[in-house]
C-alpha positions in Angstrom: -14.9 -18.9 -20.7 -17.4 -21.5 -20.7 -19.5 -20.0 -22.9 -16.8 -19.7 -25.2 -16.3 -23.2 -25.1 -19.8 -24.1 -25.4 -20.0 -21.8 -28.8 -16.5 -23.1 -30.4 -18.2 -26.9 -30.1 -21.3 -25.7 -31.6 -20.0 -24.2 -34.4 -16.1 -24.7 -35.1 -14.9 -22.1 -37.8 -17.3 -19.3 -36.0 -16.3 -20.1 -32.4 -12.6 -20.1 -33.2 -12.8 -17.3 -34.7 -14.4 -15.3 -32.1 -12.0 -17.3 -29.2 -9.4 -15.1 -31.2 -10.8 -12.0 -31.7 -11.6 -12.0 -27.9 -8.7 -13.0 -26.9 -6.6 -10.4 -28.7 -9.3 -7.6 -27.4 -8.7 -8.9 -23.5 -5.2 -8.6 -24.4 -5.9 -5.3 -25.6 -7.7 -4.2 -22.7 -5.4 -5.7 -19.8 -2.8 -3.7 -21.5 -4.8 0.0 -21.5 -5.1 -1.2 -17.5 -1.8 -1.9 -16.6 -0.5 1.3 -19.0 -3.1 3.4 -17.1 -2.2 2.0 -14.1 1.7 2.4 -14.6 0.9 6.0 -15.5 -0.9 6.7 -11.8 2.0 4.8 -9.7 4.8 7.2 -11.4 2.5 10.4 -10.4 2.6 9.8 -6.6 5.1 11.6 -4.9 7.3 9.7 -1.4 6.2 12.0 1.4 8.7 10.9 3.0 11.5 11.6 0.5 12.6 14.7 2.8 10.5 17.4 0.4 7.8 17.9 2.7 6.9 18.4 6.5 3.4 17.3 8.0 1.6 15.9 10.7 0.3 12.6 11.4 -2.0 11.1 14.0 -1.8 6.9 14.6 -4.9 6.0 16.0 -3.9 2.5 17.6 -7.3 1.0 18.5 -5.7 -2.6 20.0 -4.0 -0.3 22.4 -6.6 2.4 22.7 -4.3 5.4 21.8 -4.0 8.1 19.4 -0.4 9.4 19.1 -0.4 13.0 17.0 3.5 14.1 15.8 4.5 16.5 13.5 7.9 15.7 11.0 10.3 18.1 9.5 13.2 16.4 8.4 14.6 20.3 7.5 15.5 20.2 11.1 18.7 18.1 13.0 17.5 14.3 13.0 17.2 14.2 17.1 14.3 17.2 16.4 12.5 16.5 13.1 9.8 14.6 15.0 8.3 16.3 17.4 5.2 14.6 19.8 2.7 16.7 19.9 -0.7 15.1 21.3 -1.4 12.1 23.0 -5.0 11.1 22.9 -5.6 14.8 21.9 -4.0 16.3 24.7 -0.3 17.6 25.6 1.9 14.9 26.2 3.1 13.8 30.0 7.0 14.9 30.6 7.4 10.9 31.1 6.0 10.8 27.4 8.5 13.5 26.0 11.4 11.4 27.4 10.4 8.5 25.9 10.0 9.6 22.6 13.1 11.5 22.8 14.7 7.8 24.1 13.3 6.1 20.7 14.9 9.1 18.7 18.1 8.4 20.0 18.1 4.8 19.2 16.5 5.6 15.4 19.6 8.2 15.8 22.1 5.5 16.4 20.5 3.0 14.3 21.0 5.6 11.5 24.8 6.0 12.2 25.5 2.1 12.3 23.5 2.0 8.7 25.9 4.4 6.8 25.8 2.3 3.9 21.8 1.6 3.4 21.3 4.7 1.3 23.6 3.1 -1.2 21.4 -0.3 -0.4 18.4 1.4 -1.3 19.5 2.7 -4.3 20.4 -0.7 -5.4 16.7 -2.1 -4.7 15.1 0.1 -6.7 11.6 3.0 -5.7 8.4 2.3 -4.3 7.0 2.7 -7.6 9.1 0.1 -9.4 9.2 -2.7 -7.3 5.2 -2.8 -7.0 5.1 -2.5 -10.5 7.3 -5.4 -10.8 5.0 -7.3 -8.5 1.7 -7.0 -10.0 1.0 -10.4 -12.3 0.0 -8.7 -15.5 -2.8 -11.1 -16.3 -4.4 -11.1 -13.2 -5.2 -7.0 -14.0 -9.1 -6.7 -14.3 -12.3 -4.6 -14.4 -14.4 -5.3 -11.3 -16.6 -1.7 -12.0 -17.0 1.5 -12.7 -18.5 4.2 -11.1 -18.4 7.5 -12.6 -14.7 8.2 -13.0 -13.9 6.0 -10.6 -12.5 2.9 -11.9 -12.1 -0.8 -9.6 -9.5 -2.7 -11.0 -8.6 -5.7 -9.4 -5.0 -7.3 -9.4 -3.0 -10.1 -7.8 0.5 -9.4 -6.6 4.2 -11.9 -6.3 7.4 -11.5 -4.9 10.3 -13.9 -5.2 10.8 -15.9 -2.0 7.1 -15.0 -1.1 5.0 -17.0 -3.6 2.5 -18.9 -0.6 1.7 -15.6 1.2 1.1 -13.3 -2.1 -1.2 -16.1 -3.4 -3.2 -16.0 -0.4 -3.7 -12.3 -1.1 -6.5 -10.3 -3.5 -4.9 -6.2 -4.7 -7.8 -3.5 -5.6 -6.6 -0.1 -7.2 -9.4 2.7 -7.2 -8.7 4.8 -10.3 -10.2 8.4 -10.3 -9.8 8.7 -13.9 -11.0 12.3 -14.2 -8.3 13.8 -11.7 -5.8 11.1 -13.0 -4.6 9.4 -9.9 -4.6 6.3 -7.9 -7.1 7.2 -4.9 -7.0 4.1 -3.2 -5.2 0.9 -3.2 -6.6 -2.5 -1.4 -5.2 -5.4 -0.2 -7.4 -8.6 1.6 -6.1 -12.1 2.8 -8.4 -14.5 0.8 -7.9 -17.3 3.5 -5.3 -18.2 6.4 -2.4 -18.9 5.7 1.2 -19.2 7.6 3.9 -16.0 6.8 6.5 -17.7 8.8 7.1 -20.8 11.5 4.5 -21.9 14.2 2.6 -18.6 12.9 -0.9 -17.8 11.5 -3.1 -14.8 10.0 -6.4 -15.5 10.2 -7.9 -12.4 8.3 -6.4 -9.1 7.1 -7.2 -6.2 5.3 -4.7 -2.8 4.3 -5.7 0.3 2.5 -4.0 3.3 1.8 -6.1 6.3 0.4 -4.3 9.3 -1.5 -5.3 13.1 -2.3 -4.0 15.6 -3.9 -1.7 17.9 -2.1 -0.4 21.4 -4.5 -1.9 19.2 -7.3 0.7 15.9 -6.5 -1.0 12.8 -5.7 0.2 11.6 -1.9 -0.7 9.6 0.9 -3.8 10.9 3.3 -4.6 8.3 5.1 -3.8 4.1 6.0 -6.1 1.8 7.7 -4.7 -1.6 8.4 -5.8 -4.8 10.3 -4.8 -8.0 11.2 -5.8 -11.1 13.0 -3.3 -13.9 13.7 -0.9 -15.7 16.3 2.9 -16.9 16.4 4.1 -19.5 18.2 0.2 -20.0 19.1 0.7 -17.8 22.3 1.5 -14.3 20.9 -1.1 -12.4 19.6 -0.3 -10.3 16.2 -4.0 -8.4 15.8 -3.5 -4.9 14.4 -5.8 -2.6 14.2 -4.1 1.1 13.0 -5.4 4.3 11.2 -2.6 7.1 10.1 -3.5 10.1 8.8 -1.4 13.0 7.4 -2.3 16.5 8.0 -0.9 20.1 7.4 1.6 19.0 4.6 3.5 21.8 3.3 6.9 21.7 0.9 10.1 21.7 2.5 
């Protein structure tokens, strides 16, 4: 941008000329970006829209435990989620009846919520409401390595300006298989997400393969350093990987 200003004082009629030309080409490219990018999102399919069964292990490294469960929702709600390893080995009978306890609950929770199917509906998929976030003008090449493509993006939600502002998106294009293979979220600096709180550094990614040629999510990775109310400690550190996904 400063070298476009530099030119345009140099010479007038020339530098105006090529402000425009630029301009209308960034345009141009921004909009192949976002099109391309539009195009990915609508590919991935919700593995947990009810269409699939799988496995996934959540490696909690704060707490120092890997929990492994397998999920078919083609079975009665109290036995679609079944606990299968707990640091790679069969889990204690104390174990079983606690995850049976926290079924229960998500069972009840789930009859007192008859109507937030219909809520859901109202708000909109996954794939439209991040759409809706990304700032248009903030999509941009960082690189390009083979047929991977780095585009970088900023993100905003209504009600959530001061936190989304304090937050740098990356989506990893694979441009020869045609899907998003990775999308990337930083904190750029601390900043506050609610009262007498404070994240101090985070980072969230989400990588994606293809399963029966449909783009869906492999594996998350997320950590975060903060406090609230200056005494409790919010540091995450999580991986979750999905395994053995077959169609429902």
């Amino acid at each position: 941008m400063g070298k476009v200003l530099a030119f345009i004082l140099l010479s007038p009629l020339c530098g105006i000329l090529t402000g425009i030309q630029g301009a209308l080409a960034q345009v141009e490219v921004d909009a192949d970006y976002l099109s391309l990018i539009t195009e990915y999102v609508y590919k991935i399919e919700n593995i947990y829209d009810g269409s699939w069964a799988f496995t996934y292990t959540v490696d909690d490294k704060v707490e120092m435990e890997s929990r492994t469960i397998r999920r078919d929702t083609s079975l009665p709600f109290l036995q679609s989620e079944t606990l299968l390893a707990i640091n790679g080995m069969p889990p204690s009978e104390e174990r079983l009846q606690k995850h049976a306890e926290r079924r229960q609950r998500a069972f009840l929770r789930r009859q007192n919520n008859q109507n937030r199917a219909v809520e859901d509906e109202e708000e909109g998929n996954e794939q439209d409401r991040f759409l809706e976030m990304i700032i248009p003008q903030s999509v941009h090449l960082i690189k390009q390595e083979g047929e991977l493509l780095y585009l970088g993006f900023q993100a905003i939600e209504e009600g959530r300006e001061k936190v989304y502002e304090k937050l740098q998106g990356v989506l990893i294009l694979d441009t020869g298989a045609e899907f998003i293979k990775e999308l990337q979220v930083s904190v750029t600096e601390s900043f506050s997400p609610f009262f007498l709180s404070k994240v101090e550094s985070g980072y969230f990614s989400i990588r994606f393969n293809l399963f029966d040629g449909v783009p869906m999510q492999s594996e998350i990775s997320f950590e975060l350093e903060g406090r609230a109310f200056f005494i409790r400690d919010l540091s995450e550190d999580r991986e979750i990987v999905w395994t053995d996904i077959v169609r429902i």
